[in-house]
PDB file of N, H, CA, C and O in Angstrom:
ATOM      1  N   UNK A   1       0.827  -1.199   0.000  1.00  0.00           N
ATOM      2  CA  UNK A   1       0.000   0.000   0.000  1.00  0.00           C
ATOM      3  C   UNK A   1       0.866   1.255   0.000  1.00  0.00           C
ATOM      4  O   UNK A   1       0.713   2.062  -0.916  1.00  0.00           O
ATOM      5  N   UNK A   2       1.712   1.467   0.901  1.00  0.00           N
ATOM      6  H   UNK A   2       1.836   0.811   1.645  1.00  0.00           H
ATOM      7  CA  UNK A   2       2.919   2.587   0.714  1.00  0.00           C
ATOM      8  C   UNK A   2       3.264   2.320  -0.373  1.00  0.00           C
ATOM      9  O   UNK A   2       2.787   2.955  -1.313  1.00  0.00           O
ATOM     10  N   UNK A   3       4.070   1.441  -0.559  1.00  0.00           N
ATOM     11  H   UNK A   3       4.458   0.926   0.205  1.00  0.00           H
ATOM     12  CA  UNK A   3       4.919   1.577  -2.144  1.00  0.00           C
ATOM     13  C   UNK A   3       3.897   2.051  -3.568  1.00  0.00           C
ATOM     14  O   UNK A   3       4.208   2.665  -4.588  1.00  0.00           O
ATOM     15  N   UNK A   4       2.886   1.604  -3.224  1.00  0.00           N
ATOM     16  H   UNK A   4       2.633   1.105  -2.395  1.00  0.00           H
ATOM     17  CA  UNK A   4       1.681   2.166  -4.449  1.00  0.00           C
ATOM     18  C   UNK A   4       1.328   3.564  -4.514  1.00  0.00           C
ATOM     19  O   UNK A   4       0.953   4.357  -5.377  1.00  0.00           O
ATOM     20  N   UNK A   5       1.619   3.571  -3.129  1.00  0.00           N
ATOM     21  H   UNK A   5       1.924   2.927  -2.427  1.00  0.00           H
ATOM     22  CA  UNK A   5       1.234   5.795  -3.057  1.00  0.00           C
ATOM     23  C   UNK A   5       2.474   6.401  -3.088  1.00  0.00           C
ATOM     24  O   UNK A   5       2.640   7.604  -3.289  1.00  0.00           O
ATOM     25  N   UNK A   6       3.369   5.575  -2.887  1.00  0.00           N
ATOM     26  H   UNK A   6       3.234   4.598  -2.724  1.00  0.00           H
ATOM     27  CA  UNK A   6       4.843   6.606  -3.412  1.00  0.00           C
ATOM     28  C   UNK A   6       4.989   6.236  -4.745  1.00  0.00           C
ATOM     29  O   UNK A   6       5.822   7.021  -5.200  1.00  0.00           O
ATOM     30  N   UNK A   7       4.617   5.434  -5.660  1.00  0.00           N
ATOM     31  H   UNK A   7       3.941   4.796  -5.291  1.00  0.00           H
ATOM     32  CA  UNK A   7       4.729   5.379  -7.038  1.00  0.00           C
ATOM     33  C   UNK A   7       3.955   6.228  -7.714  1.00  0.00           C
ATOM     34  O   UNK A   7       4.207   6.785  -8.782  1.00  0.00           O
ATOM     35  N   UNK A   8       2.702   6.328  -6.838  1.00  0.00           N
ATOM     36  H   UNK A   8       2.497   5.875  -5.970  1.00  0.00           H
ATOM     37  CA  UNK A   8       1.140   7.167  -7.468  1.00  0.00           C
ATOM     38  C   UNK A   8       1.928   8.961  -7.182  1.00  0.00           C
ATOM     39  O   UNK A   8       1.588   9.841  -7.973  1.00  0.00           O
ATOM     40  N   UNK A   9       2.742   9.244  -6.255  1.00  0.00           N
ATOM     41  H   UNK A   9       3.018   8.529  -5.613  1.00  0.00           H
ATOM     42  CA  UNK A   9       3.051  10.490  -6.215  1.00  0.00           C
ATOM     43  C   UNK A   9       4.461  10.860  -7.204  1.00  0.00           C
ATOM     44  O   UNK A   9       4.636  12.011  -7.602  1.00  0.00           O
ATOM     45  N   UNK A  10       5.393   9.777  -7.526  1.00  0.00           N
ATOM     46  H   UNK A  10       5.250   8.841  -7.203  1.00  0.00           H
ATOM     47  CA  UNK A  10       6.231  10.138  -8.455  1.00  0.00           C
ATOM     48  C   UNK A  10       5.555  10.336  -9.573  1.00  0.00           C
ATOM     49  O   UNK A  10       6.078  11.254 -10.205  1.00  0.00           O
ATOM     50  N   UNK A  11       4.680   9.918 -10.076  1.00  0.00           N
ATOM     51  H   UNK A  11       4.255   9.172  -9.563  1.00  0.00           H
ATOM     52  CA  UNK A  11       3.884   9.215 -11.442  1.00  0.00           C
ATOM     53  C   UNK A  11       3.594  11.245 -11.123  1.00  0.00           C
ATOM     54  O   UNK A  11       3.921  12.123 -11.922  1.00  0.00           O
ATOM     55  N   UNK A  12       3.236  11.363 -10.397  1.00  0.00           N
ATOM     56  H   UNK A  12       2.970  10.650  -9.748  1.00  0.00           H
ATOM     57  CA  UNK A  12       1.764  12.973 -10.720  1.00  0.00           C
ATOM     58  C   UNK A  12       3.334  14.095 -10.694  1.00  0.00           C
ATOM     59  O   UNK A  12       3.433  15.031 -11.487  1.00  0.00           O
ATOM     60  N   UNK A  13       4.349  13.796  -9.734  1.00  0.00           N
ATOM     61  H   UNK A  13       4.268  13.036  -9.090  1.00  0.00           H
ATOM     62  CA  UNK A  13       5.461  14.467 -10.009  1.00  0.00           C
ATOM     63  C   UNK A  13       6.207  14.575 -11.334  1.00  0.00           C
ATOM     64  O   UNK A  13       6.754  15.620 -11.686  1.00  0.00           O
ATOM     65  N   UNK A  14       6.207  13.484 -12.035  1.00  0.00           N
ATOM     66  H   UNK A  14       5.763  12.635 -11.748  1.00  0.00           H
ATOM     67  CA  UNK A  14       6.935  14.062 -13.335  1.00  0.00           C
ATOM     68  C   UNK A  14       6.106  14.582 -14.135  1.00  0.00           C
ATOM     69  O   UNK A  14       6.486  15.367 -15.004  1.00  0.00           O
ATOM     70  N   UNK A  15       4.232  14.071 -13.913  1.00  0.00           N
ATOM     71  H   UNK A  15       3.924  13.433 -13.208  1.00  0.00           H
ATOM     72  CA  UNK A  15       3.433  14.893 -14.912  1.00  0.00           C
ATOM     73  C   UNK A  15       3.485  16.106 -14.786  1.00  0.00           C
ATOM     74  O   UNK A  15       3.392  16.876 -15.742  1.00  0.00           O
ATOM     75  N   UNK A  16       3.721  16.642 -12.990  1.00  0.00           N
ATOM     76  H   UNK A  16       3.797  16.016 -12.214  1.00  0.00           H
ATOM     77  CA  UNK A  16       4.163  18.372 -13.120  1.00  0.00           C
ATOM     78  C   UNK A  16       4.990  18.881 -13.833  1.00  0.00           C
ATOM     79  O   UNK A  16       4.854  19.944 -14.439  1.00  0.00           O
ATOM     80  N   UNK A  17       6.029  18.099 -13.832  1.00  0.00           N
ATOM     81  H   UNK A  17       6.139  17.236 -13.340  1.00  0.00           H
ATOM     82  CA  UNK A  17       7.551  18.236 -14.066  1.00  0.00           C
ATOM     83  C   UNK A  17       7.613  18.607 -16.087  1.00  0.00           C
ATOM     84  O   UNK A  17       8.179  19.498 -16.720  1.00  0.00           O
ATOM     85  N   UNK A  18       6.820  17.535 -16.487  1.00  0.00           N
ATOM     86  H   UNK A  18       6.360  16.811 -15.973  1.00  0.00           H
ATOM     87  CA  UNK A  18       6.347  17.856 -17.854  1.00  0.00           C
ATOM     88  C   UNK A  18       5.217  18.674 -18.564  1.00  0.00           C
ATOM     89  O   UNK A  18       5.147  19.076 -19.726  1.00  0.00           O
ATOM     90  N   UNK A  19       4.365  18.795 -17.524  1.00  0.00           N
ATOM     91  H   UNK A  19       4.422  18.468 -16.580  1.00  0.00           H
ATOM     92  CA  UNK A  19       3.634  19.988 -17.577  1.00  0.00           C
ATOM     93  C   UNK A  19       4.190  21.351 -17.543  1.00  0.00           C
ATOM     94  O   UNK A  19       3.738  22.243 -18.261  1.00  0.00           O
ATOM     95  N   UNK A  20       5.055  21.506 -16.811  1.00  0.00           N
ATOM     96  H   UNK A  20       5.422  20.782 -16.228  1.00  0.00           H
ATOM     97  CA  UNK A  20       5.945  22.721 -16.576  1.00  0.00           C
ATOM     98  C   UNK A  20       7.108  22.908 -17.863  1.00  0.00           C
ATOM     99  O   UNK A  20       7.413  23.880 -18.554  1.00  0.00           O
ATOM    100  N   UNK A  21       7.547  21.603 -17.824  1.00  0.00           N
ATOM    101  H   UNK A  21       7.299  20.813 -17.262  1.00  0.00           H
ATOM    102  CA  UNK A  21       8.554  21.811 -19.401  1.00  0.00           C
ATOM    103  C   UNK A  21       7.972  22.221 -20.617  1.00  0.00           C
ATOM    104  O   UNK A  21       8.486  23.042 -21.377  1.00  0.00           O
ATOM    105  N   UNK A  22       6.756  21.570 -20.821  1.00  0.00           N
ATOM    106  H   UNK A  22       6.338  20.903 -20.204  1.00  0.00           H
ATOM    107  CA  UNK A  22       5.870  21.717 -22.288  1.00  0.00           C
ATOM    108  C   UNK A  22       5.608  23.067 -22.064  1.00  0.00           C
ATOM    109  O   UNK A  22       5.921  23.755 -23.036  1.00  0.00           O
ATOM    110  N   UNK A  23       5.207  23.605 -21.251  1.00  0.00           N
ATOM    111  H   UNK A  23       4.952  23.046 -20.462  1.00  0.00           H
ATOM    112  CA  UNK A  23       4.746  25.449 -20.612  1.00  0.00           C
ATOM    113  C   UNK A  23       5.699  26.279 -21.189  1.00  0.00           C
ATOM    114  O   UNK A  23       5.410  27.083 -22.076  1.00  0.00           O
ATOM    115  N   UNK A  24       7.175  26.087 -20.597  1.00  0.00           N
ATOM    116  H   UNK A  24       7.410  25.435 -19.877  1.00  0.00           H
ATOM    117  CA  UNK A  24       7.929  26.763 -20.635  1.00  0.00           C
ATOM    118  C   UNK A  24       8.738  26.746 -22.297  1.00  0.00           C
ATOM    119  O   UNK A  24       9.444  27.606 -22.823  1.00  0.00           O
ATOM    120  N   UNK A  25       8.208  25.160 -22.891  1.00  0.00           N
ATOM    121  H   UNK A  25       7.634  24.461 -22.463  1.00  0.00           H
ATOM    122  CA  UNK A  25       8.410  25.336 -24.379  1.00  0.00           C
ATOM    123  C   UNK A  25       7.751  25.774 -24.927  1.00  0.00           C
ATOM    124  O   UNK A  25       8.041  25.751 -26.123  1.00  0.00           O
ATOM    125  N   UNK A  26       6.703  26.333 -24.645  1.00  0.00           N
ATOM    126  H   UNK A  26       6.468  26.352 -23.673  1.00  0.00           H
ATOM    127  CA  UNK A  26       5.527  26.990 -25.253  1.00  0.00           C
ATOM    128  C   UNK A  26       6.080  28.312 -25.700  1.00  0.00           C
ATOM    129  O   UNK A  26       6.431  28.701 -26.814  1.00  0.00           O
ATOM    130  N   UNK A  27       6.060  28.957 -24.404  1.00  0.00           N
ATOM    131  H   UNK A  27       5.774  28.641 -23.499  1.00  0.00           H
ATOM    132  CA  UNK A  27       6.739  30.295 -23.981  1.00  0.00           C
ATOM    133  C   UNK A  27       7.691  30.544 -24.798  1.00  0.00           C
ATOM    134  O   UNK A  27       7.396  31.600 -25.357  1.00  0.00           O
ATOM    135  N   UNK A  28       8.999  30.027 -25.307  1.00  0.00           N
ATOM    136  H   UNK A  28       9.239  29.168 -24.853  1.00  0.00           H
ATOM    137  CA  UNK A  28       9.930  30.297 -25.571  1.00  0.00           C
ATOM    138  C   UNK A  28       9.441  29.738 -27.014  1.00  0.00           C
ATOM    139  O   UNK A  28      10.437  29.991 -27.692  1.00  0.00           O
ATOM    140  N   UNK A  29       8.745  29.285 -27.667  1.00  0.00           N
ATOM    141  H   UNK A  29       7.936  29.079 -27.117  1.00  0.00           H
ATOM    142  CA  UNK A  29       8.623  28.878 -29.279  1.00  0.00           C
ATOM    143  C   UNK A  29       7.938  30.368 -29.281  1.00  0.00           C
ATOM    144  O   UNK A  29       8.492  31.192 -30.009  1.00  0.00           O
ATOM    145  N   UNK A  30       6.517  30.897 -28.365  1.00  0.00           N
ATOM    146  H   UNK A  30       6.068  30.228 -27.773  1.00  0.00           H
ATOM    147  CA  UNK A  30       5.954  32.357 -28.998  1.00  0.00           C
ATOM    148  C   UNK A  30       7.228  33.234 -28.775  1.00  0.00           C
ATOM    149  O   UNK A  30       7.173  34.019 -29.722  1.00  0.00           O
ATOM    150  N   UNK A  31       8.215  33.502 -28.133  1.00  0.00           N
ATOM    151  H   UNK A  31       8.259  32.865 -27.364  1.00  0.00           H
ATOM    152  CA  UNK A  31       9.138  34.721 -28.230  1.00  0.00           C
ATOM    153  C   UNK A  31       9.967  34.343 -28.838  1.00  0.00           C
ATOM    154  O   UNK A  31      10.545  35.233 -29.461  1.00  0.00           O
ATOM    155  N   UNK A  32      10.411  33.185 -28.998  1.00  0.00           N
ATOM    156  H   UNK A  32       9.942  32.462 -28.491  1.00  0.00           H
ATOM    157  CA  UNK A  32      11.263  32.629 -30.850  1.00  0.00           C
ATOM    158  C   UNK A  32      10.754  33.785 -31.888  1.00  0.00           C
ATOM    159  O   UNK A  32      11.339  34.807 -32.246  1.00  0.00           O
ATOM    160  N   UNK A  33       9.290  33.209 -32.301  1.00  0.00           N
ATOM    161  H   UNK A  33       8.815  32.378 -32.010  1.00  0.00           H
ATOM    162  CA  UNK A  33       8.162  33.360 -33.346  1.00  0.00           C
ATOM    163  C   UNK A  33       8.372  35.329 -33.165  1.00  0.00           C
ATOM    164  O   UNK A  33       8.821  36.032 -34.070  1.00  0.00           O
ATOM    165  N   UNK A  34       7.962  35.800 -31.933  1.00  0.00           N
ATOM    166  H   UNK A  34       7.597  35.228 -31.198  1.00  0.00           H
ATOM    167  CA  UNK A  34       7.935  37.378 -31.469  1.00  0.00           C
ATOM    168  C   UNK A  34       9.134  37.922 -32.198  1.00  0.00           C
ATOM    169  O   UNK A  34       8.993  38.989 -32.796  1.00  0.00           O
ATOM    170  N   UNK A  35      10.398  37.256 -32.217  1.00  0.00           N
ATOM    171  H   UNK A  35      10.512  36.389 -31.732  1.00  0.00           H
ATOM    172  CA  UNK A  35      12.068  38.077 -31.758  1.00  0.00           C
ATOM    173  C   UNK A  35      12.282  37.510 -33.308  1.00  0.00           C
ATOM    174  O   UNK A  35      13.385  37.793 -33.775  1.00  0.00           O
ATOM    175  N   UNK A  36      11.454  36.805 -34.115  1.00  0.00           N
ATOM    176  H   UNK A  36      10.558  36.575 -33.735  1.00  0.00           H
ATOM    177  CA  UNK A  36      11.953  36.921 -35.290  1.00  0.00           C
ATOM    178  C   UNK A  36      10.829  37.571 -37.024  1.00  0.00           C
ATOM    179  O   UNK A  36      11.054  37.675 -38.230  1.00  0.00           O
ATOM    180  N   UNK A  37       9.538  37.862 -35.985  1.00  0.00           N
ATOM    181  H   UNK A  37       9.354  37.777 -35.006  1.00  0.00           H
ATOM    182  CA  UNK A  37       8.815  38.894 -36.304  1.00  0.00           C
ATOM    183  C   UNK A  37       8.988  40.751 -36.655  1.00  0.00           C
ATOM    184  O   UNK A  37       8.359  41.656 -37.202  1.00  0.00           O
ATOM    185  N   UNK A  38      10.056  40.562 -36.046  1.00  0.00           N
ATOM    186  H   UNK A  38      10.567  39.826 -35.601  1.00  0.00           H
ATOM    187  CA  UNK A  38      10.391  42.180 -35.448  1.00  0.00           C
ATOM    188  C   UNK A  38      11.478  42.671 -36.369  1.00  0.00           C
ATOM    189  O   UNK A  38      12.478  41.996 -36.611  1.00  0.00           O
ATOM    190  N   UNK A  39      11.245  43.916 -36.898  1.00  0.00           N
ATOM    191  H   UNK A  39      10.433  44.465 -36.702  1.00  0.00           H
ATOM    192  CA  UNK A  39      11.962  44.623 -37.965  1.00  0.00           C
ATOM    193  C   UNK A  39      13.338  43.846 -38.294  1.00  0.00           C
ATOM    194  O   UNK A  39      13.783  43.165 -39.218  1.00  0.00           O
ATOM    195  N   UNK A  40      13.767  44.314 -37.045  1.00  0.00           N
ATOM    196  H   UNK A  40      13.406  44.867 -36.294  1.00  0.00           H
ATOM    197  CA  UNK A  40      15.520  43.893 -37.243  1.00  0.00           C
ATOM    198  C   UNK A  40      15.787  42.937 -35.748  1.00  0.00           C
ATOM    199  O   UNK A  40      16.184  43.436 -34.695  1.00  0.00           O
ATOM    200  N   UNK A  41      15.452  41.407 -35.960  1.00  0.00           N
ATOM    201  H   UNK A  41      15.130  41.001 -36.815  1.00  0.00           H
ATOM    202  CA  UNK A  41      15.474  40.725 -35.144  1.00  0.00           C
ATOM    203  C   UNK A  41      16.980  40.618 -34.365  1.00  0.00           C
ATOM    204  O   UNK A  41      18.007  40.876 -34.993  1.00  0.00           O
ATOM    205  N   UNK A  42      17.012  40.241 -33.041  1.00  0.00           N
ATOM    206  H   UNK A  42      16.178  40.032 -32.530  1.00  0.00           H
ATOM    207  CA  UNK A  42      18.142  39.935 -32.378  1.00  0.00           C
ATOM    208  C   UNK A  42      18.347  38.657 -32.908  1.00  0.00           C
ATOM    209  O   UNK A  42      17.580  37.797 -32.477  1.00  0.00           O
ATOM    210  N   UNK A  43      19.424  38.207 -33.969  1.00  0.00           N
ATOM    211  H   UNK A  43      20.047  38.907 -34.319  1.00  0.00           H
ATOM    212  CA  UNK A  43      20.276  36.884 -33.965  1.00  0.00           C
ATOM    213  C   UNK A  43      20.808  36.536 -32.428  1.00  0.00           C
ATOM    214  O   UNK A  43      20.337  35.687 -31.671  1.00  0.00           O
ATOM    215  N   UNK A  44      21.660  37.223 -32.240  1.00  0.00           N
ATOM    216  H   UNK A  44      22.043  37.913 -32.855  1.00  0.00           H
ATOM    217  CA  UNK A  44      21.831  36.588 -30.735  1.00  0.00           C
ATOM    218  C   UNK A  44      21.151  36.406 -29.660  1.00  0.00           C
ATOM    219  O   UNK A  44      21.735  36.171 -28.603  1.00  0.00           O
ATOM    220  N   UNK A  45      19.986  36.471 -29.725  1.00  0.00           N
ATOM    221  H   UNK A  45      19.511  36.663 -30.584  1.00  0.00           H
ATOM    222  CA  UNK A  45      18.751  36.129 -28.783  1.00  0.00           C
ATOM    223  C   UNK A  45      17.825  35.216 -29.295  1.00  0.00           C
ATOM    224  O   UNK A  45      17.069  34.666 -28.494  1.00  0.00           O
ATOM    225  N   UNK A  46      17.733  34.905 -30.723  1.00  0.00           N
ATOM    226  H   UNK A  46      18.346  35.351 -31.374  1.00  0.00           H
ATOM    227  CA  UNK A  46      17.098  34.244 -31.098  1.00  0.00           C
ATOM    228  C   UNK A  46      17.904  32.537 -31.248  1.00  0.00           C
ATOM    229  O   UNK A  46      17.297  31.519 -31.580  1.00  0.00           O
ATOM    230  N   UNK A  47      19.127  32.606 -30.961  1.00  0.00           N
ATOM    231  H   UNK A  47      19.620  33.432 -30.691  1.00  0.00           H
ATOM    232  CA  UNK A  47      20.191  31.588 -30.684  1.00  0.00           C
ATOM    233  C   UNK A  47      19.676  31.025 -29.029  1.00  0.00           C
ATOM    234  O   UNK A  47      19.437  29.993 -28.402  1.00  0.00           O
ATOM    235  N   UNK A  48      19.705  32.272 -28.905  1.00  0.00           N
ATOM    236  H   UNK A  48      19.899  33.111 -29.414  1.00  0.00           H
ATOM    237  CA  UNK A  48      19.749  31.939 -26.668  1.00  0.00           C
ATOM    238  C   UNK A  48      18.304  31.526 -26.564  1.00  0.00           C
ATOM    239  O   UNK A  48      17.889  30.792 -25.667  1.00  0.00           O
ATOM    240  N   UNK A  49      17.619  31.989 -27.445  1.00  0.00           N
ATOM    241  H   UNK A  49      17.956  32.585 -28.174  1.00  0.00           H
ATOM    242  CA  UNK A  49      16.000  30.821 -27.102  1.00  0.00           C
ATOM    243  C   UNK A  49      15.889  29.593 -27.779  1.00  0.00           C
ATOM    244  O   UNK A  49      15.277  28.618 -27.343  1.00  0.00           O
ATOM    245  N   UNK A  50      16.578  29.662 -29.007  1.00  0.00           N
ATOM    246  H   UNK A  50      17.076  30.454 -29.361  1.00  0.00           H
ATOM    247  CA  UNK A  50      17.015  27.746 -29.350  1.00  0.00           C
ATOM    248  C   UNK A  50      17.777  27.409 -28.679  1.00  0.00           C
ATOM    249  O   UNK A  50      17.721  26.211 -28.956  1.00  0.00           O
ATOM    250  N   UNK A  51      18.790  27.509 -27.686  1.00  0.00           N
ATOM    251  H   UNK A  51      18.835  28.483 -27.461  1.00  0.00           H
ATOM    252  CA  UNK A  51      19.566  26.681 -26.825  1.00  0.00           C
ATOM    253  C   UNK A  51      18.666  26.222 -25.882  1.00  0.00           C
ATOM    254  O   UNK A  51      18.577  25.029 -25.591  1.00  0.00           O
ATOM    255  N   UNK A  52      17.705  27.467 -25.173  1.00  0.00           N
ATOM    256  H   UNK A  52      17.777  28.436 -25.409  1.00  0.00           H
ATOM    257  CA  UNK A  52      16.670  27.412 -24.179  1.00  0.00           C
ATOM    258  C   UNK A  52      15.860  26.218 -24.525  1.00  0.00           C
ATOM    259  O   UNK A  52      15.654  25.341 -23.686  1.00  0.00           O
ATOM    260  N   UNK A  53      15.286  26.141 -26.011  1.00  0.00           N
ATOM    261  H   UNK A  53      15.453  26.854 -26.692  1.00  0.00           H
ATOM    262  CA  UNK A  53      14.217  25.266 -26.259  1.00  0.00           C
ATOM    263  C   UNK A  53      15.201  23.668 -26.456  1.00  0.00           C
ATOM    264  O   UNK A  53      14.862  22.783 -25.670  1.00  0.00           O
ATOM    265  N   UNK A  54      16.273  23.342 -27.379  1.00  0.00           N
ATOM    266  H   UNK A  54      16.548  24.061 -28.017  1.00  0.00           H
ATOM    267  CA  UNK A  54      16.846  22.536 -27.034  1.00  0.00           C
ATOM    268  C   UNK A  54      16.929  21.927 -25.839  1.00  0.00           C
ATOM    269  O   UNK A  54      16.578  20.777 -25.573  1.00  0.00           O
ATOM    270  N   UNK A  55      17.481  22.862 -25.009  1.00  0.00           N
ATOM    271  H   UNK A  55      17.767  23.796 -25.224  1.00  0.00           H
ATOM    272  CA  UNK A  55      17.934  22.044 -23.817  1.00  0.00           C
ATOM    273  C   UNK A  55      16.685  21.605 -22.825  1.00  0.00           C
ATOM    274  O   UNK A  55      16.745  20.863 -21.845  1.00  0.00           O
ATOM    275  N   UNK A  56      15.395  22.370 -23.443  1.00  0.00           N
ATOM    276  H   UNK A  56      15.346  22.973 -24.240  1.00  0.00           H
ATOM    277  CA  UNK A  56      14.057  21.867 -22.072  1.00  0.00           C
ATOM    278  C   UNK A  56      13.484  20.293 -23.069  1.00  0.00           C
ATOM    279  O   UNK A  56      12.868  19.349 -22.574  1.00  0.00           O
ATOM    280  N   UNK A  57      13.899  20.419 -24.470  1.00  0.00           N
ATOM    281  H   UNK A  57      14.399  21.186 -24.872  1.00  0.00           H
ATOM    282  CA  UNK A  57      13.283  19.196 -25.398  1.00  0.00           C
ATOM    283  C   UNK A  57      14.645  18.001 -24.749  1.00  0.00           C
ATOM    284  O   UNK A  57      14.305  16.899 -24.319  1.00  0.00           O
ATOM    285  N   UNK A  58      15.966  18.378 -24.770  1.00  0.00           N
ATOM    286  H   UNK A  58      16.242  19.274 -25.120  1.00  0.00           H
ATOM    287  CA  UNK A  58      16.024  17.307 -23.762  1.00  0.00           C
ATOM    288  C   UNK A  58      15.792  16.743 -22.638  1.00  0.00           C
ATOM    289  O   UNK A  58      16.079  15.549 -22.563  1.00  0.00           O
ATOM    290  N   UNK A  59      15.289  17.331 -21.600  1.00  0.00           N
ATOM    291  H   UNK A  59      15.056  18.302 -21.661  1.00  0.00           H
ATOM    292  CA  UNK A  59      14.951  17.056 -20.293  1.00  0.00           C
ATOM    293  C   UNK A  59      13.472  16.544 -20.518  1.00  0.00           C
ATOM    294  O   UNK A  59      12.971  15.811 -19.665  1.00  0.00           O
ATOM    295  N   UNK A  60      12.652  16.969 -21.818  1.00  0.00           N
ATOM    296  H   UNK A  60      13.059  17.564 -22.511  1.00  0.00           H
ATOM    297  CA  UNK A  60      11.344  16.001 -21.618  1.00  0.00           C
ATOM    298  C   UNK A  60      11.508  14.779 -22.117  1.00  0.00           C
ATOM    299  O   UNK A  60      10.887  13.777 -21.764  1.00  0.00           O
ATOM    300  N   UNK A  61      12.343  14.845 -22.941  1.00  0.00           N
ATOM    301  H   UNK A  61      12.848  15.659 -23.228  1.00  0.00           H
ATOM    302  CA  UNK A  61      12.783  13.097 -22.976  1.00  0.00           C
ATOM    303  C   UNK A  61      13.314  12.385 -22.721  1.00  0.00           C
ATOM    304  O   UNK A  61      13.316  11.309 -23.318  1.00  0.00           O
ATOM    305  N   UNK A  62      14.487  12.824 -21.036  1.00  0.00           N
ATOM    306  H   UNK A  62      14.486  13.699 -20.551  1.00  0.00           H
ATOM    307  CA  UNK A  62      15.065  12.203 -20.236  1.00  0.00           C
ATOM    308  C   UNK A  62      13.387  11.759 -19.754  1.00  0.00           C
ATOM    309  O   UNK A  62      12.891  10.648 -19.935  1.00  0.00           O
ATOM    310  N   UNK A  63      12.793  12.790 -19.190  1.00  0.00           N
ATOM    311  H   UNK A  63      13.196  13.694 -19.043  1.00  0.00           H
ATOM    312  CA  UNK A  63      11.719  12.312 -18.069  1.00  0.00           C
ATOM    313  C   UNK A  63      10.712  11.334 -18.763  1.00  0.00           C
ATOM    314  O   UNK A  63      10.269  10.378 -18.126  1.00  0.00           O
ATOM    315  N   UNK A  64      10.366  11.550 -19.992  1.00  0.00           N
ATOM    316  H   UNK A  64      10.726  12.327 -20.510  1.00  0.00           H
ATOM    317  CA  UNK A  64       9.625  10.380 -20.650  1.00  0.00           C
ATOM    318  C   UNK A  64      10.193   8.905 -21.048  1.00  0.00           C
ATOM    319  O   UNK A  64       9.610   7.848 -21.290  1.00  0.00           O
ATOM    320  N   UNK A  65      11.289   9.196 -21.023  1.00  0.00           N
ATOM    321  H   UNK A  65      11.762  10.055 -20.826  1.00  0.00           H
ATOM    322  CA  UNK A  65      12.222   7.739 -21.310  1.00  0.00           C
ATOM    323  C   UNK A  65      12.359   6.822 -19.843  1.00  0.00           C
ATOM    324  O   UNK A  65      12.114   5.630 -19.657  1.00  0.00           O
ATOM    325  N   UNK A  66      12.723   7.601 -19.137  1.00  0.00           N
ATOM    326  H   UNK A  66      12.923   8.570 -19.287  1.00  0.00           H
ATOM    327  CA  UNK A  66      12.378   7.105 -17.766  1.00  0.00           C
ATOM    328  C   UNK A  66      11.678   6.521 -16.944  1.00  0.00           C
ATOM    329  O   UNK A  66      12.026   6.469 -15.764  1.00  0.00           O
TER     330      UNK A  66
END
């Protein structure tokens, strides 16, 4: 019975955990989309939000592989 409710609370913990990643990839694909909308876009900011989005697309598929 313990071991089933500490599995049942990791299980809802990584759904936060990926709920929060998919969020925050959200976020950063509209100010991608924003920062390369704009007259004279920042290249170097539009680099620092593909590293951003890279690096959260790996951590959702550490946590889904897992």
């Amino acid at each position: 019975m313990l071991q089933e409710s500490i599995v049942g609370k990791i299980d809802i913990n990584i759904e936060d955990q990926l709920f929060a990643l998919k969020s925050k990839h959200t976020q950063l694909e509209t100010a991608l989309k924003r920062e390369q909308e704009r007259p004279q876009p920042d290249n170097i900011r539009i680099q620092e939000i593909k590293r951003e989005k890279l690096a959260l697309k790996d951590q959702l598929l550490e946590l889904t592989t897992n």
